[in-house]
BAKOLGU-864619 format. One record per residue (C-alpha): x negated, y, z. Coordinates in steps of 0.02 Angstrom, whole numbers, padded with zeros to 5 digits, always signed. Each point is the difference from the previous one (the first is absolute). Example, Ala and Ser with C-alpha at 12.3 -4.5 7.8 and 13.67 -1.06 7.14 Angstrom:
REM residues 2
-00615-00225+00390;-00069+00172-00033;
//
This chain:
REM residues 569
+00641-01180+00791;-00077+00119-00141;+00143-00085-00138;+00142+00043+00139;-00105+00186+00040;-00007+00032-00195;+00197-00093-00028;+00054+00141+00126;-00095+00146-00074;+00074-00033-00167;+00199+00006+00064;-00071+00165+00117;-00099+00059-00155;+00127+00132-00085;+00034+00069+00190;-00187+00046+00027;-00021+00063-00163;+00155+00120-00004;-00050+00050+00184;-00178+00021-00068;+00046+00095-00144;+00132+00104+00103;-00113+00046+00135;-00136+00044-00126;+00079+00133-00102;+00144+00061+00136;-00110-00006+00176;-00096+00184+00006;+00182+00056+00019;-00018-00068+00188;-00139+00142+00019;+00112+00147-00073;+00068+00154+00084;+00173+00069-00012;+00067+00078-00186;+00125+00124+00125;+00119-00032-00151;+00124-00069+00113;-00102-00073+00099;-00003+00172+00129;+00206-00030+00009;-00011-00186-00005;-00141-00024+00137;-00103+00137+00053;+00119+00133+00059;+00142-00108+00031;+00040-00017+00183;+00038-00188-00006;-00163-00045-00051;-00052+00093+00148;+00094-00067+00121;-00036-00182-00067;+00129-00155-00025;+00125-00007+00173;+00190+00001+00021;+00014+00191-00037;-00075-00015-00181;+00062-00156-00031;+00171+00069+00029;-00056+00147-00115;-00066-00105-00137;+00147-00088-00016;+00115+00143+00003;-00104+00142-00071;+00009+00060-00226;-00163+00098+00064;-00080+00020-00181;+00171-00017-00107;-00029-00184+00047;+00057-00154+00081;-00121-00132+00045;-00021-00030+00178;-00104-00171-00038;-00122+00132-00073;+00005+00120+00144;-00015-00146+00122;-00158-00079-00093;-00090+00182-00002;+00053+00024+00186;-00088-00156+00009;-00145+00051-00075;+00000+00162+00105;-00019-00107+00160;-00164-00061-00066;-00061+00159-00082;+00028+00101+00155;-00139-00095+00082;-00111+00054+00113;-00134-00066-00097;+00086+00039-00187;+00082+00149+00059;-00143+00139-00043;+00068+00056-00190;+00017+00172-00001;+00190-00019-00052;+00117-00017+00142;-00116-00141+00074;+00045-00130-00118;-00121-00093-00073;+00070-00012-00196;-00115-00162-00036;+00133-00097+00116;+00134+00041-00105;-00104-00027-00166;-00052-00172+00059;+00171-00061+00025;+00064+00076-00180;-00132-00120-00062;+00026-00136+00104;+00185-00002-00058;-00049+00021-00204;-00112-00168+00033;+00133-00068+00080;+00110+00051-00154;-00118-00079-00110;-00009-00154+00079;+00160-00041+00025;+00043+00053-00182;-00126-00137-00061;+00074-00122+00103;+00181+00042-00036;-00031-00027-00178;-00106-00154-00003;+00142-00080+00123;+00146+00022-00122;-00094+00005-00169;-00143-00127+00047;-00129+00096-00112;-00155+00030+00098;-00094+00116-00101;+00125+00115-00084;+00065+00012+00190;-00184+00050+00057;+00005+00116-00168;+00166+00104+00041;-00068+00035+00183;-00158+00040-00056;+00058+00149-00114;+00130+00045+00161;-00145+00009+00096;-00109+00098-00090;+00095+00113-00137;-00030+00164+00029;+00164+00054-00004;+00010-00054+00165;-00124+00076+00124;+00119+00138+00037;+00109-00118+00072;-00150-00082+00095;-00099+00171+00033;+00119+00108+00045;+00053-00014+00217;+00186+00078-00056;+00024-00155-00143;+00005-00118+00149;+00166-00023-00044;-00075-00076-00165;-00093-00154+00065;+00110-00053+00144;+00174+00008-00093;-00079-00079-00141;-00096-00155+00123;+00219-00007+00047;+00034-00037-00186;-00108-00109-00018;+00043-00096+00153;+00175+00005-00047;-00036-00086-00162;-00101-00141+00077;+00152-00033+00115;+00140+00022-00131;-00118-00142-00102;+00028-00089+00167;+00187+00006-00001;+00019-00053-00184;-00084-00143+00045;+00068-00061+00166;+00153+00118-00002;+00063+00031+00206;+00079+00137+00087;-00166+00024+00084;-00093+00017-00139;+00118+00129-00070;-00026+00107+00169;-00191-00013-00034;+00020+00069-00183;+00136+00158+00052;-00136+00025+00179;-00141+00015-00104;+00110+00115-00154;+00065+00105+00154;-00179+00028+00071;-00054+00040-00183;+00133+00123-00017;-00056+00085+00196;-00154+00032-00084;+00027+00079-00149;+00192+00013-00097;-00086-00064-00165;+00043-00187+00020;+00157+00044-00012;-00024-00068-00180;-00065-00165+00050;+00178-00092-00005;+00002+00018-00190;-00162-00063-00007;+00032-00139+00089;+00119-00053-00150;-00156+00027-00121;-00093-00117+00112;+00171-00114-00012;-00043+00008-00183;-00179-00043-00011;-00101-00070+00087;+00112-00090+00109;+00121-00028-00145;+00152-00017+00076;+00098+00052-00140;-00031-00031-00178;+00082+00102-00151;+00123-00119-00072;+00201+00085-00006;+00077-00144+00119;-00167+00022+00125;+00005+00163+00004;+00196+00027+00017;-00030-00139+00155;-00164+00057+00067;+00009+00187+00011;+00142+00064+00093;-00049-00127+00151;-00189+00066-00018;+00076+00175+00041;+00120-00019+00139;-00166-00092+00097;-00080+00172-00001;+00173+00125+00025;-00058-00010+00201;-00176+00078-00076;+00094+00108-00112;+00124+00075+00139;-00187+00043+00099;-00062+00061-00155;+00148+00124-00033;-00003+00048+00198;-00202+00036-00002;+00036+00109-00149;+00128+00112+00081;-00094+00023+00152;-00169+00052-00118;+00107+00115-00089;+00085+00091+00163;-00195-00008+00083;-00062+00092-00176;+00131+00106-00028;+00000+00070+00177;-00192+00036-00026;+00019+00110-00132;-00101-00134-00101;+00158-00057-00134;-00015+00132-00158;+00145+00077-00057;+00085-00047-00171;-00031+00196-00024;-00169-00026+00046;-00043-00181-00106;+00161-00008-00142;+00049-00183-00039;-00058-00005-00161;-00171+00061+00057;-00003-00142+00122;+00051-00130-00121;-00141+00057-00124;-00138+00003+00127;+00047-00175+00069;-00012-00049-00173;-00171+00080-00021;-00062-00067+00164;+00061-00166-00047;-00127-00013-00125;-00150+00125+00056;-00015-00117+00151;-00019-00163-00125;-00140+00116-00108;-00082+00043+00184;-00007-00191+00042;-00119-00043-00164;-00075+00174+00004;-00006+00038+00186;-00100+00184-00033;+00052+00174+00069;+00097-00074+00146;+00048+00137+00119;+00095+00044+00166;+00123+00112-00063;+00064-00027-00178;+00129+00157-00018;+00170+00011-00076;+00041+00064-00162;+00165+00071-00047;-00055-00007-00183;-00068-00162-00079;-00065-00006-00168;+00132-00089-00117;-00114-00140-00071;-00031-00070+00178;+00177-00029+00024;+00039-00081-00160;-00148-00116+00006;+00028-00024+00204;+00177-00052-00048;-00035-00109-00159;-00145-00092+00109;+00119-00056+00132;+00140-00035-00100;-00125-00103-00120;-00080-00094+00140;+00171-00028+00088;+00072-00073-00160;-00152-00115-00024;+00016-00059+00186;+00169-00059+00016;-00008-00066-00189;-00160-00099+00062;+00073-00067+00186;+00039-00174-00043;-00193-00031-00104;-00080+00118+00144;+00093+00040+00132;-00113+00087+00104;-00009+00144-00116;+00188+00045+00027;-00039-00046+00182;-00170+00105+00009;+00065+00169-00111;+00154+00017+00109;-00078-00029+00167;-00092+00169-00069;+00135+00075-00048;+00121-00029+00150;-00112+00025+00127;-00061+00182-00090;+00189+00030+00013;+00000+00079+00201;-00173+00122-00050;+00031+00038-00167;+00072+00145+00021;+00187-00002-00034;+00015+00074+00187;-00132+00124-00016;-00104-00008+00164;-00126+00119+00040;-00103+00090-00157;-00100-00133-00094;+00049-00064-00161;-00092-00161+00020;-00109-00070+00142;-00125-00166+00005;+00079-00045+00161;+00183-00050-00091;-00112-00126-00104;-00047-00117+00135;+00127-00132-00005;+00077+00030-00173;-00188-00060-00078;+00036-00137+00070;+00129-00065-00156;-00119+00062-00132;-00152-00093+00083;+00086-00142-00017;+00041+00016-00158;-00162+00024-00037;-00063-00153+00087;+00102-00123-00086;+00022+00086-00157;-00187+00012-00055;+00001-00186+00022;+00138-00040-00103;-00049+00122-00130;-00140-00101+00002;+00086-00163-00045;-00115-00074+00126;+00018-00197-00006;+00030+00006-00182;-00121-00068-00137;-00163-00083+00041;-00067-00029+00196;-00173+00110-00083;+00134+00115-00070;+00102+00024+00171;-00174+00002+00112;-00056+00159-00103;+00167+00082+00005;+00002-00019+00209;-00194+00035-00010;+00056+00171-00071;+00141+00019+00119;-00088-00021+00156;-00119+00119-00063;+00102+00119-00066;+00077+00007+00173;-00157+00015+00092;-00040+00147-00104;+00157+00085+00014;-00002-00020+00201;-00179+00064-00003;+00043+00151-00087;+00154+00040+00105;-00107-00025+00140;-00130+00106-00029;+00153+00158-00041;+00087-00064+00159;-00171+00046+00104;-00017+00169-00092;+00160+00027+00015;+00003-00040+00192;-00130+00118+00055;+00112+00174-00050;+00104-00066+00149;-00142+00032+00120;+00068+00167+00058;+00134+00138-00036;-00130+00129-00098;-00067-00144-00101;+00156-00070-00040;+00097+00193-00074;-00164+00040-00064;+00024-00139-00123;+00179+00039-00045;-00044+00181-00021;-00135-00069-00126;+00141-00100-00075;+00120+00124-00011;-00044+00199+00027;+00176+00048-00006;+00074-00086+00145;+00035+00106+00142;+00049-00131+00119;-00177-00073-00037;-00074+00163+00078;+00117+00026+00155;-00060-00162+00056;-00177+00013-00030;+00009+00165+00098;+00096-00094+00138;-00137-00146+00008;-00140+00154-00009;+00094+00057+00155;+00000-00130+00085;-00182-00033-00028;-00025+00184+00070;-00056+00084-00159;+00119+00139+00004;-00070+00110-00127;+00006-00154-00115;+00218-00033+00048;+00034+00186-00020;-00070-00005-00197;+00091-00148-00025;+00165+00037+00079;-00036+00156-00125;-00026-00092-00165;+00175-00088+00033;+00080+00172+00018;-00088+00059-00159;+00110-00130-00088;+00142-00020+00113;+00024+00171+00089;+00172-00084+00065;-00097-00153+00082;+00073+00035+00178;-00120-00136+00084;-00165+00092-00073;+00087+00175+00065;+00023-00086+00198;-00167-00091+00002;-00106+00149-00074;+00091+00104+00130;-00017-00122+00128;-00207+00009-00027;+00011+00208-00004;+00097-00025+00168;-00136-00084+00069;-00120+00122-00090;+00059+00163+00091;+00104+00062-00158;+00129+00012+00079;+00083+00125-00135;-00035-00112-00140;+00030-00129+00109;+00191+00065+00020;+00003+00040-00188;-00017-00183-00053;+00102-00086+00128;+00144+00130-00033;-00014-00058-00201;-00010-00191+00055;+00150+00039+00086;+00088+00082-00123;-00026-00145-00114;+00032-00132+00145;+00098+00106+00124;+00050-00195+00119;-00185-00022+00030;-00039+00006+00167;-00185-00016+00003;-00019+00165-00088;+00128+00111+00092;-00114-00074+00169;-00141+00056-00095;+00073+00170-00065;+00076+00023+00183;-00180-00008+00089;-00082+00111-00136;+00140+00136+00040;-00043-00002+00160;-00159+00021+00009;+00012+00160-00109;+00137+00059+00146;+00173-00051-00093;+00045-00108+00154;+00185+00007-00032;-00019-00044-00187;-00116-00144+00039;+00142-00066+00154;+00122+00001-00135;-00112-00116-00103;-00047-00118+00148;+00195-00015+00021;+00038-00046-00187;-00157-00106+00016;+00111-00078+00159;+00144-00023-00090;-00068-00092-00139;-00089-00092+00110;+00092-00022+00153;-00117-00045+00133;-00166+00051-00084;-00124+00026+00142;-00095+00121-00096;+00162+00121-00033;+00053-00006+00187;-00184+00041+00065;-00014+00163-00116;+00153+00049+00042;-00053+00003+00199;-00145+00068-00032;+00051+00137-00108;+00005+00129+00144;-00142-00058+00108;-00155+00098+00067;-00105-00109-00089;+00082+00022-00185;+00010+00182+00043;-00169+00034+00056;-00069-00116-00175;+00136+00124-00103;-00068+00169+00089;-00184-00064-00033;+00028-00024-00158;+00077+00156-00035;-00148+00079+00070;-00132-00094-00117;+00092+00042-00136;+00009+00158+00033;-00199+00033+00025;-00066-00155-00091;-00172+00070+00069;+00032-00038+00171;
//
């Protein structure tokens, strides 16, 4: 009984180990607050996540670009989570009555999931134990990815990415015991991959790179490869037809949320250089993982050398890769799995501010970990020379890579706990980087929300030190002097936001009621009604509007007239 208990234990061994490890480093995040960083659009103030998963918002999630996305999977899995946190029993956080450790718990759930199935994957088709157990160790723990595990909004991160994954392990399925079934299973799991989050839609070219190693379907003779590769292809044109479509829609869903940059905005060449920059800063940030930050901003002007080297390091390691693919394949197969799957977040379609982000390196690692787990090893030469020789060579190895995942681990845990809440987390970047005014806006927004109001309104300043055309600092510090009772500098800043964001409806609500309660009730109806026709059917805009003229708001306006007028009474 113990030989069958301890026989068992072994083949179980790596998954206890990886969930140990995983659960070690990664599990305070189940205890963490909101970041409000998206996560006030994404969960707390959306209505959705109010009204918890039935018909009405499953019909929305499906049909919605809320958030200059589409991913209903990842609406419908936070809907999900709603029902729980909403709890009469959970249901006590301050924050719209959801309980944020729900959602946390199932980011991290997912990740372990993630890592587990990305050990298994590769021991199944490579039938290497340990370097498998290696790769999902550092996917586990690098800390390059706790945003994507920390952060509620990066849901989208875990679950798409569990969908790769799973579409892998069934595509390894179908190469094996080819059958129209199996080939529904791969393009279910791809399609519920790309419902999550648009990135897979690089996965079909990977696919070929797994065609190439390790399931070696192809080799790299002329007559193989003139026979081999065109049929390898056409098997994955279904995949590349959903591919093409899930781009389209991601680019109408962006583009329609204001969230696409202009070529005016982000030039070409601009783009090109900083992809090329970013290509290689996040390669430096997986050995060096220090200064890792939230918001890494966009420069228009990169200094020359960083180009030049950026471009001679890829085109270096590219050369070496495909010169190398029939004496180690998996290094062509590893670099561009990096590569490709950089390729939707690198920033050729500018979304959104950041130059870079941690997020956009959890499944491209994936390539160079591998690399790195069966590339040690054969720089090694392990197996060659003397059996004394090759025991002190995997002697070193092991620990070398016990080392390594000890040190990762212990950044991965210090990295973790910035994510605890919003003010700890832009505190950090601000120490990181004193010039970012984005940084600041959203610490004031996560002071806000925490109810230190004095603390949001210097913040929402500092941004407009350095940006004084930052319209969302403008509508938020408003929005606070609104509550405040200033109403005058109240209407000053919302009338600049809109200036510099004149479709926004949120402030011209906002500028509307602090009209009207210094008397301007027909300038503050015309607001509501712009507000309205932004926003047709806003509940918000309809209610000012009716009760613009009442007693009530009339009586409020007179008596505060009167206190204004003899502050002493």
């Amino acid at each position: 009984m113990n030989a069958k208990l301890m026989v068992s234990l072994r083949g179980y061994g790596p998954y206890i180990l990886l969930a140990a490890l995983t659960l070690a480093v990664l599990g305070s995040v189940a205890t963490f607050d909101y970041v409000h960083y998206d996560d006030a659009n994404y969960v707390v103030d959306n209505p959705a996540m109010k009204d918890g998963i039935n018909s009405h918002t499953m019909q929305w999630a499906f049909t919605t670009f809320y958030e200059s996305n589409y991913h209903p999977l990842t609406w419908v899995s936070l809907m999900l989570d709603a029902r729980v946190a909403a709890l009469p029993a959970l249901a006590q956080h301050a924050y719209g009555g959801l309980d944020p450790r729900v959602f946390h718990v199932t980011s991290l759930v997912l990740h372990l999931a993630c890592v587990l199935l990305l050990f298994s994957l590769l021991e199944r088709v490579t039938g290497s134990r340990w370097r498998s157990a290696f790769v999902a160790a550092l996917f586990a723990i690098h800390p390059m990815h706790v945003e994507s595990v920390a952060w509620i909004a990066e849901r989208k991160d875990v679950l798409s990415t569990l969908f790769w994954l799973l579409t892998m392990w069934t595509y390894i399925s179908w190469v094996r015991k080819p059958s129209v079934r199996g080939y529904l299973l791969v393009t279910a799991c791809f399609v519920a991959g790309l419902l999550s989050k648009p990135m897979l839609v690089s996965l079909p070219i990977v696919l070929i790179l797994m065609d190439i190693w390790p399931l070696r379907r192809i080799d790299f003779a002329k007559e193989s490869l003139r026979k081999r590769l065109p049929g390898l292809i056409v098997e994955k044109i279904p995949m590349l037809i959903l591919s093409g479509l899930s781009c389209a829609v991601t680019f109408v869903a962006q583009r329609a949320g204001g969230a696409v940059g202009t070529l005016h905005t982000y030039p070409f060449h601009i783009r090109i250089f900083n992809a090329m920059v970013s290509t290689i800063s996040y390669l430096v940030k997986m050995i060096w993982p220090v200064n890792l930050s939230v918001c890494y901003r966009y420069f228009d002007v990169l200094p020359a050398w960083k180009i030049i080297v950026s471009g001679f390091v890829i085109v270096g390691i590219t050369v070496f890769a495909v010169r190398s693919i029939g004496k180690w394949p998996y290094i062509a197969a590893g670099w561009f799995w990096y590569l490709i799957a950089l390729v939707p977040v690198i920033g050729l379609v500018q979304v959104g501010y950041q130059s870079m982000a941690d997020r956009y390196t959890y499944v491209p690692y994936i390539g160079i970990f591998v690399i790195i787990a069966w590339g040690v090893p054969d720089l090694l030469r392990l197996g060659v020379g003397s059996d004394a020789g090759s025991r002190r060579k995997a002697a070193v190895l092991t620990l070398t890579a016990l080392v390594s995942t000890t040190l990762l681990a212990a950044r991965c845990y210090s990295e973790v706990g910035f994510w605890r809440n919003g003010v700890v987390l832009f505190e950090h970047a601000a120490s990181l980087d004193p010039n970012d005014s984005v940084v600041y806006c959203s610490l004031g927004v996560a002071m806000d929300r925490t109810g230190d109001l004095d603390g949001a309104i210097v913040q929402y300043r500092r941004a407009l030190q350095l940006d004084p055309r930052y319209s969302t600092a403008h509508g938020n510090l408003g929005g606070i002097l609104l509550v405040r009772g200033d109403f005058e500098q109240a209407e000053t800043e919302l009338s600049t936001a809109l200036r510099l964001e004149p479709n926004n409806y949120v402030y011209h609500n906002a500028l509307g009621k602090a009209l009207i309660l210094q008397g301007k009730v027909d300038e503050a109806i015309d607001h509501f009604r712009t507000a309205l026709l932004l926003r047709p059917g806003d509940i918000e805009a309809r209610v000012n509007i009716m009760n613009a003229h009442s007693p009530e708001v009339q009586a409020l306006v007179e008596e505060l007239a009167a206190k204004k007028k003899h502050p002493a009474h």
